[in-house]
Backbone as JSON Lines, residues from 0, in Angstrom:
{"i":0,"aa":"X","n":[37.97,49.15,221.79],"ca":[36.7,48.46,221.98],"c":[36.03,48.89,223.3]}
{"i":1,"aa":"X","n":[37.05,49.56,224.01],"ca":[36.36,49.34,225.3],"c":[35.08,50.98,225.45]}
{"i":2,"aa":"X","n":[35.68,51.72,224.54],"ca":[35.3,52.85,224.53],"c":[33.69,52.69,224.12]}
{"i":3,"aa":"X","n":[33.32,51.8,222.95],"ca":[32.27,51.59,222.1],"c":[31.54,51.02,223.25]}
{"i":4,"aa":"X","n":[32.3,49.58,224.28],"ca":[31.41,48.64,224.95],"c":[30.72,50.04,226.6]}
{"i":5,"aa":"X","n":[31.75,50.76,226.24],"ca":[30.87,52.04,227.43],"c":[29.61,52.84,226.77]}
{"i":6,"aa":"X","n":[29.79,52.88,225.36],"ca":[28.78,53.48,225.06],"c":[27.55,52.51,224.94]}
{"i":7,"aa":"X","n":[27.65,51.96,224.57],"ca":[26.34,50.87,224.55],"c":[26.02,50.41,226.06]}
{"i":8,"aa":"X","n":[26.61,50.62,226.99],"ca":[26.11,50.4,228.33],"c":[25.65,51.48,228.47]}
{"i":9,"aa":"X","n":[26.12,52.76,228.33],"ca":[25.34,54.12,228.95],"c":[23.49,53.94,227.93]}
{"i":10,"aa":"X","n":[23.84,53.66,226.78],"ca":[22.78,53.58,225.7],"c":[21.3,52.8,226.43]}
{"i":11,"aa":"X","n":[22.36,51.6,227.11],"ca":[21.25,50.47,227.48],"c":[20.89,51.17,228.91]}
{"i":12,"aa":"X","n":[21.61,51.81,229.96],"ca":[21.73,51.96,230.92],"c":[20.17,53.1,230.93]}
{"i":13,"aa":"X","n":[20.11,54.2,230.18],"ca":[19.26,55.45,229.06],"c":[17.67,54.64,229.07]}
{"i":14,"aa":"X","n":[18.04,53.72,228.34],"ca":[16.8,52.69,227.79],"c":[15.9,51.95,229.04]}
{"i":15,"aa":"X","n":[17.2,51.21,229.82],"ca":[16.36,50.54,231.11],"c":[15.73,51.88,232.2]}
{"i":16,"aa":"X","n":[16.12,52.66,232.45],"ca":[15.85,53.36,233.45],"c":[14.11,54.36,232.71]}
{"i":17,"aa":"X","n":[14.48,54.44,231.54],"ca":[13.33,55.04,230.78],"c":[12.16,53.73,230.92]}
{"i":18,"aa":"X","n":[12.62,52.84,231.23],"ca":[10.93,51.72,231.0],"c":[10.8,52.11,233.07]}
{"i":19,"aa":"X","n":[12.1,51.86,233.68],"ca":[11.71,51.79,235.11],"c":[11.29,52.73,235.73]}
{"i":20,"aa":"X","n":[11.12,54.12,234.89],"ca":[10.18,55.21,235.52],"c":[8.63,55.23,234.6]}
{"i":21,"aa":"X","n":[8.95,54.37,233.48],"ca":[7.59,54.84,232.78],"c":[6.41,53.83,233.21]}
{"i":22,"aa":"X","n":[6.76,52.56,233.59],"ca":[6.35,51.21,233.72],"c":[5.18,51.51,235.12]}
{"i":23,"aa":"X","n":[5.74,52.57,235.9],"ca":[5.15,52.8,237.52],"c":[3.93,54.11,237.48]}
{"i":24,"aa":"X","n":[4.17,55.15,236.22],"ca":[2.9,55.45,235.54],"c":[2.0,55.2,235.08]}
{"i":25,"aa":"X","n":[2.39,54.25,233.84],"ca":[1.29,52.84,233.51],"c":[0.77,52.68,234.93]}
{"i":26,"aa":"X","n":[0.9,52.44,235.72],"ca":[0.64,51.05,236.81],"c":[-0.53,52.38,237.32]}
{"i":27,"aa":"X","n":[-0.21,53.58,237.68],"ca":[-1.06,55.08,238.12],"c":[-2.21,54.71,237.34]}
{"i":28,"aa":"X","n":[-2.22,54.94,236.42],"ca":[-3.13,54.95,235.38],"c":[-4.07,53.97,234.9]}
{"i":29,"aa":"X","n":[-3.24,52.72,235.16],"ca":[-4.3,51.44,235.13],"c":[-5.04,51.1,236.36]}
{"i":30,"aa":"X","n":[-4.53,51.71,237.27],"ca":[-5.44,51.22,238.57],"c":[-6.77,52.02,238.25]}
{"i":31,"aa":"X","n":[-7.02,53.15,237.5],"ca":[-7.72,53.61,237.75],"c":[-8.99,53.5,236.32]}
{"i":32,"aa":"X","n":[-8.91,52.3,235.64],"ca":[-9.1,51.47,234.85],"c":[-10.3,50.39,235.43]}
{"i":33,"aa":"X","n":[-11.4,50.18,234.66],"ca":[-12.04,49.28,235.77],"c":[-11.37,47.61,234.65]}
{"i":34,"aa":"X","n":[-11.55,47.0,235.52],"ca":[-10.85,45.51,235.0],"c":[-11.91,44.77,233.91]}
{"i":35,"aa":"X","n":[-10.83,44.33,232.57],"ca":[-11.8,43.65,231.5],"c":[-12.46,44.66,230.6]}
{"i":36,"aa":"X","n":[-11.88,46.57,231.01],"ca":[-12.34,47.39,229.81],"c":[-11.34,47.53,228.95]}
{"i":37,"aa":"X","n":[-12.1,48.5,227.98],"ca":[-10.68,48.52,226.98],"c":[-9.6,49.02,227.08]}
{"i":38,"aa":"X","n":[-9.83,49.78,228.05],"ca":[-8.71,51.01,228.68],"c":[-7.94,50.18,229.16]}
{"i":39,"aa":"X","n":[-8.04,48.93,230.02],"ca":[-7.25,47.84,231.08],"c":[-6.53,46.98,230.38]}
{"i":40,"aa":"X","n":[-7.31,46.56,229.32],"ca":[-6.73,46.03,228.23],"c":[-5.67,46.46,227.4]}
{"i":41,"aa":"X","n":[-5.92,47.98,227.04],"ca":[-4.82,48.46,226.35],"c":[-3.76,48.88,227.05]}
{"i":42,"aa":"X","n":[-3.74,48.98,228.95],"ca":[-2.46,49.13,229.24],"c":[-1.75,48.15,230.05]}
{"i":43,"aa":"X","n":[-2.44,46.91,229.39],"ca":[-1.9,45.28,229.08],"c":[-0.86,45.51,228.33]}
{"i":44,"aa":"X","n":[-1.54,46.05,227.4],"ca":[-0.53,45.65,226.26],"c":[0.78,46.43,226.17]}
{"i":45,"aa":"X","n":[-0.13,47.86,226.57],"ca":[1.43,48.49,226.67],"c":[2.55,48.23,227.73]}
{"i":46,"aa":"X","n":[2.05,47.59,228.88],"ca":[3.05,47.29,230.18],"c":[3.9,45.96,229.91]}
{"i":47,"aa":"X","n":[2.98,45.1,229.18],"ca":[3.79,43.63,228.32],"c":[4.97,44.13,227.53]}
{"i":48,"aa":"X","n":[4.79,45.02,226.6],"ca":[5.24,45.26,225.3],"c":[6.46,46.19,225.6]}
{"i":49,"aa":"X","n":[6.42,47.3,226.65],"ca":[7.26,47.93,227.27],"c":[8.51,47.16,228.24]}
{"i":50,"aa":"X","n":[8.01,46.15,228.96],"ca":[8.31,45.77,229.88],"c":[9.3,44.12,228.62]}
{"i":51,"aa":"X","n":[8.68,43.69,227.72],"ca":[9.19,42.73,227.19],"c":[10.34,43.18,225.95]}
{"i":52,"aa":"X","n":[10.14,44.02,225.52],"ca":[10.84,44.59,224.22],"c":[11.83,45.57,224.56]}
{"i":53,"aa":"X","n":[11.59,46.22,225.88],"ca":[12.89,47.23,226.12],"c":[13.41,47.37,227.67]}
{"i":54,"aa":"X","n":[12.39,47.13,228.45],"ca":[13.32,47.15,229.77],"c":[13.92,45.97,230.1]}
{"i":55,"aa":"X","n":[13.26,44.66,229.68],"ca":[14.2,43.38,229.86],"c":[15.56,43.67,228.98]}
{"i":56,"aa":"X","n":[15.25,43.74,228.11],"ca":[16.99,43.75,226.83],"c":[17.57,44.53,227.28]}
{"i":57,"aa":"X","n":[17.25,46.25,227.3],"ca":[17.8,46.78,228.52],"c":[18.64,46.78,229.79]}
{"i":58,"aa":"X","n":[18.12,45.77,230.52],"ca":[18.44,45.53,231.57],"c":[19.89,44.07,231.43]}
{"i":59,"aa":"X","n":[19.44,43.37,230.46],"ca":[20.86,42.57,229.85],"c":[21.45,42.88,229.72]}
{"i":60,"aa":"X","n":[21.4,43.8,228.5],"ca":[22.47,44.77,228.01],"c":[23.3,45.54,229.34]}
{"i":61,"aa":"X","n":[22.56,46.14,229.87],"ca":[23.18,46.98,231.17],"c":[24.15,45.88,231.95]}
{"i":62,"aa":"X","n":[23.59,44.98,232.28],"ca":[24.45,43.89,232.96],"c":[26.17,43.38,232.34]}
{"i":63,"aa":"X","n":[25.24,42.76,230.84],"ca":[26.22,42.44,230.65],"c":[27.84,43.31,230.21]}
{"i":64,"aa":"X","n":[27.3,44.61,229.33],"ca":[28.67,45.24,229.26],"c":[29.01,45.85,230.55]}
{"i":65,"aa":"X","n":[28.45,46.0,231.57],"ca":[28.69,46.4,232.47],"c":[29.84,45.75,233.68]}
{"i":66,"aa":"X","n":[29.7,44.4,233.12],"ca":[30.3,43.52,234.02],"c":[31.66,43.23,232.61]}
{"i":67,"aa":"X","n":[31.76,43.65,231.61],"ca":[32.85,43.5,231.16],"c":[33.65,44.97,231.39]}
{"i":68,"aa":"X","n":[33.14,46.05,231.21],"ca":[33.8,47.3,232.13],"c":[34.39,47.39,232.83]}
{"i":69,"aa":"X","n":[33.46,46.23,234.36],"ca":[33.95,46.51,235.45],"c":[35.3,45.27,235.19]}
{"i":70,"aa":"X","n":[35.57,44.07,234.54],"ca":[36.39,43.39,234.36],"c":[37.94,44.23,233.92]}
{"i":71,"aa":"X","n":[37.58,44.88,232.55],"ca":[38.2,45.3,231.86],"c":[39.32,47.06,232.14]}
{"i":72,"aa":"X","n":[38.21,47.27,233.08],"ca":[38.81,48.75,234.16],"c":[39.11,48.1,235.32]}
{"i":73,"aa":"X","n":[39.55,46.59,235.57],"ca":[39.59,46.23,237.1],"c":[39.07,46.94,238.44]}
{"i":74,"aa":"X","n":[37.91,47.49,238.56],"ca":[37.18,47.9,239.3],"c":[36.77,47.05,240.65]}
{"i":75,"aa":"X","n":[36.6,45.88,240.21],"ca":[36.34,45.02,241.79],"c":[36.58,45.36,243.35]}
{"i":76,"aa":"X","n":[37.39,45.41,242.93],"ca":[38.37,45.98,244.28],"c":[37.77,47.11,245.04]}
{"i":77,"aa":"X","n":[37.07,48.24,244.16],"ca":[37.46,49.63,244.51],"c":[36.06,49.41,245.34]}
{"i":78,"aa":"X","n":[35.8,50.18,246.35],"ca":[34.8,50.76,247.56],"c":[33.89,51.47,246.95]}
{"i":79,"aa":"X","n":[33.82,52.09,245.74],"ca":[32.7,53.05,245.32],"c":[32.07,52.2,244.24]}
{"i":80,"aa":"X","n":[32.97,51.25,243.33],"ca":[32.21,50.13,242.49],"c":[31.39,48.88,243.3]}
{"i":81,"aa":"X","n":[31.86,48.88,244.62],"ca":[31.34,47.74,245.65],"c":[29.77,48.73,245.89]}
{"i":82,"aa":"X","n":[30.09,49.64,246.34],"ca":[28.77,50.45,246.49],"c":[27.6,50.61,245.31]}
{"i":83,"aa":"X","n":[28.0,51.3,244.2],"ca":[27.26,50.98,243.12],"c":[27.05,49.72,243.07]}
{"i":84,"aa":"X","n":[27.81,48.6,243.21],"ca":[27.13,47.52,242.38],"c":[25.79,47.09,243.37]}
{"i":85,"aa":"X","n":[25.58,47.4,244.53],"ca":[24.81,46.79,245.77],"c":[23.48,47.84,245.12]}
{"i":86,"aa":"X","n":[23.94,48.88,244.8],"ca":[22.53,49.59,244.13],"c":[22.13,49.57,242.78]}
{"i":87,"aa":"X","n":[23.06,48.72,242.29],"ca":[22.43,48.22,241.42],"c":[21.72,47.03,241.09]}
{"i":88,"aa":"X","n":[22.14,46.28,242.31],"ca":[21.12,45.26,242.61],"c":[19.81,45.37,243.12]}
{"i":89,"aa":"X","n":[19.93,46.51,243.69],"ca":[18.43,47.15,244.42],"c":[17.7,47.21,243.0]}
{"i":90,"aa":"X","n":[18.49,48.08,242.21],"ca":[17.57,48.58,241.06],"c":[17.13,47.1,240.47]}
{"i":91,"aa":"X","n":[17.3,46.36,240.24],"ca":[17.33,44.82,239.55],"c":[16.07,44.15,240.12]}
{"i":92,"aa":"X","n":[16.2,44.45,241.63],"ca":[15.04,43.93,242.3],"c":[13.8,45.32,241.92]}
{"i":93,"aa":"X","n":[14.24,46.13,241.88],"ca":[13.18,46.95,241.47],"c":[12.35,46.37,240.01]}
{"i":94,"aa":"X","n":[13.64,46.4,239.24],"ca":[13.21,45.41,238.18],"c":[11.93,44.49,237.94]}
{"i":95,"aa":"X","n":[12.52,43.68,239.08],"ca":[11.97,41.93,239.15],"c":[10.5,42.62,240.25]}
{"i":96,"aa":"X","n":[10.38,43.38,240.71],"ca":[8.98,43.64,241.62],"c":[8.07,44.24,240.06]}
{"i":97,"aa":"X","n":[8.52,45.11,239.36],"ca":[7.99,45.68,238.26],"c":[7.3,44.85,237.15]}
{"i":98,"aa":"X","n":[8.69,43.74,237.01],"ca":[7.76,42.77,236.04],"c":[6.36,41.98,237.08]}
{"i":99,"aa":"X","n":[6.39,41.89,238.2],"ca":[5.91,40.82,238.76],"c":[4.33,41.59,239.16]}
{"i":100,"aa":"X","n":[4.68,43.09,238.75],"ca":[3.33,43.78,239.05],"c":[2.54,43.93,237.28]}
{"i":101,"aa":"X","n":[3.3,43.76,236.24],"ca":[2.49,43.89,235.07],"c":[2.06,42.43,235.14]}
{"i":102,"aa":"X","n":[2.32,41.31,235.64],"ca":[1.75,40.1,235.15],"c":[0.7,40.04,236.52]}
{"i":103,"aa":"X","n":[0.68,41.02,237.93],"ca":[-0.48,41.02,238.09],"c":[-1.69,41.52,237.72]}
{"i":104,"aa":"X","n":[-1.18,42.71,236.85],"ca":[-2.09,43.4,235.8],"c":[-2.5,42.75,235.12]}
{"i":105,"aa":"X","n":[-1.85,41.85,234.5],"ca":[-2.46,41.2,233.05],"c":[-3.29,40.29,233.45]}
{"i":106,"aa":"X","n":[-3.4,39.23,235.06],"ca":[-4.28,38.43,235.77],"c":[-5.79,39.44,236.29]}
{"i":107,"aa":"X","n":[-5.45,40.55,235.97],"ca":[-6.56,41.46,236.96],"c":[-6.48,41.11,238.13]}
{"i":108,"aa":"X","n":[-5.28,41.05,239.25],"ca":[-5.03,40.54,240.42],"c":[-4.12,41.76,240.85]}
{"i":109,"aa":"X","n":[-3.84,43.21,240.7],"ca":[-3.72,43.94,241.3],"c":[-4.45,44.28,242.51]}
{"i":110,"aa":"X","n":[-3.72,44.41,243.37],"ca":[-4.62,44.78,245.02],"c":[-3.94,46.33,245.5]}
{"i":111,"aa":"X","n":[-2.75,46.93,244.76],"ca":[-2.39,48.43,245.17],"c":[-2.99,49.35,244.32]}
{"i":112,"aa":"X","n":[-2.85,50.54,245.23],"ca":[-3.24,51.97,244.37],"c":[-2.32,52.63,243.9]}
{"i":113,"aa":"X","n":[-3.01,53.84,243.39],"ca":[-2.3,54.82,242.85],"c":[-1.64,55.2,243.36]}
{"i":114,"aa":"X","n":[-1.57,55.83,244.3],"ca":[-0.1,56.21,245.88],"c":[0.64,55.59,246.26]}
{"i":115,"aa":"X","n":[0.4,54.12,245.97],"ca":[1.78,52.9,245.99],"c":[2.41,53.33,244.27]}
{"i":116,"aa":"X","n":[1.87,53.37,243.58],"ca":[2.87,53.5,242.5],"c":[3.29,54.47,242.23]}
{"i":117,"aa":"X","n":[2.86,55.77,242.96],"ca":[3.82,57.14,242.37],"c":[4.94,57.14,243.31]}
{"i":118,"aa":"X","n":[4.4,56.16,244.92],"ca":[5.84,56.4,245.5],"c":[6.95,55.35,244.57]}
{"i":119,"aa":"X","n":[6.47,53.89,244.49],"ca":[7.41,53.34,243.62],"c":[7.94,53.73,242.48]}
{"i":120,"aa":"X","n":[7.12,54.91,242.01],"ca":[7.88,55.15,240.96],"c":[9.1,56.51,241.42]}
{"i":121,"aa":"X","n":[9.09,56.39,242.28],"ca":[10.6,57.36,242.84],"c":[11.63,56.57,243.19]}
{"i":122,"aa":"X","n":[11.22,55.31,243.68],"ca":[12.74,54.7,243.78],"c":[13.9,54.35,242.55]}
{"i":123,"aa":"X","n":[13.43,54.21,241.42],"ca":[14.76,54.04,240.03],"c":[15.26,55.69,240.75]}
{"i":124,"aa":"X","n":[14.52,56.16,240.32],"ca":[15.23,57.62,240.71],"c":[16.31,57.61,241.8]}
{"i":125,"aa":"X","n":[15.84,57.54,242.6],"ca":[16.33,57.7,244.05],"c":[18.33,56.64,243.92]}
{"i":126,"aa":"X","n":[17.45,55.68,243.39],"ca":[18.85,54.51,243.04],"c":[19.74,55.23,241.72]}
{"i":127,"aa":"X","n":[19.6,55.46,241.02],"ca":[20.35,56.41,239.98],"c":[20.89,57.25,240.39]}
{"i":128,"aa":"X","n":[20.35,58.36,241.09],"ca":[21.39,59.53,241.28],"c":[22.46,58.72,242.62]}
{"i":129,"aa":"X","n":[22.19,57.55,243.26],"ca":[23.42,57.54,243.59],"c":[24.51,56.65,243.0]}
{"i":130,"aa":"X","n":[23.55,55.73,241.84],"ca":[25.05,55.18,241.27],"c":[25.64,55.99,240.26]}
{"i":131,"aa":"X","n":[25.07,57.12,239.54],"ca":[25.56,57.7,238.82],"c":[26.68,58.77,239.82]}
{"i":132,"aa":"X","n":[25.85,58.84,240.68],"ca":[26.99,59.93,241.7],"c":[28.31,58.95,242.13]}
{"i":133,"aa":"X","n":[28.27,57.44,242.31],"ca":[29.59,56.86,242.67],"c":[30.49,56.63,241.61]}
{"i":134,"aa":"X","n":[29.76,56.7,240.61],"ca":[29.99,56.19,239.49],"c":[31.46,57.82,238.35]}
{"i":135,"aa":"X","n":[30.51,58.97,238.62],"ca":[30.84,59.57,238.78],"c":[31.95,60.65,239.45]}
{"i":136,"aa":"X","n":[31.64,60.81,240.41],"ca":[32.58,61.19,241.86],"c":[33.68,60.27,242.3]}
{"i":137,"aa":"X","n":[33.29,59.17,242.16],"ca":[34.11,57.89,243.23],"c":[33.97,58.5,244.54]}
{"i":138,"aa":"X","n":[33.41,58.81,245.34],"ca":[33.29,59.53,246.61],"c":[34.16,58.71,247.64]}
{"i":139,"aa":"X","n":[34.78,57.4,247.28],"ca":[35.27,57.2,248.06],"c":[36.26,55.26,247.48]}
């Protein structure tokens, strides 16, 4: 079982990280949207619909088999799962800033630009290659 519950974490793991780089393009693209057109409107819908249907479940999914993994491989303990898990809380809060910027979209209460969201959209990145690298490596 445990083999299947890794694959469906890497699956979900695939899925969340695909909304947390795509979600910060949207955001590029709608700023440059004037507010109440159709264009603003339609990437309402897609930042709701993205953000509600696959990076939240996503992001469960990731949690939860993840935390039976780390149960089930007794990992707690180890210094490189202590490390990943702290960046994966970063990513989480990345998360929770992401949803909290489509529901300022959907208010028309965005106040950032385009250059705030291409840099935000480097941090999933930035947080991935190193939990995949601890995750990976165990560097330590």
């Amino acid at each position: 079982m445990y083999e299947w519950i890794k694959a469906l974490h890497v699956i979900a793991i695939i899925a969340w990280m695909a909304g947390l780089l795509y979600l910060p393009r949207l955001f590029v693209y709608h700023c440059g949207a004037e507010p109440g057109s159709k264009q603003s409107e339609t990437f309402k819908v897609m930042e709701r619909r993205l953000l509600k249907a696959i990076v939240n479940p996503a992001m469960i999914i990731s949690w939860l088999t993840g935390l039976y993994l780390a149960a089930a491989g007794h990992w707690y303990s180890s210094p490189w799962f202590l490390a990943k898990c702290a960046l994966v809380l970063a990513l989480s809060g990345v998360h929770l800033a992401l949803a909290r910027w489509v529901k300022d979209f959907a208010a028309d209460r965005n106040t950032k630009g385009q250059t705030f969201y291409r840099f935000a959209n480097e941090v999933p990145t930035i947080l991935m290659i190193g939990i995949v690298t601890f995750v990976i490596i165990k560097p330590f």
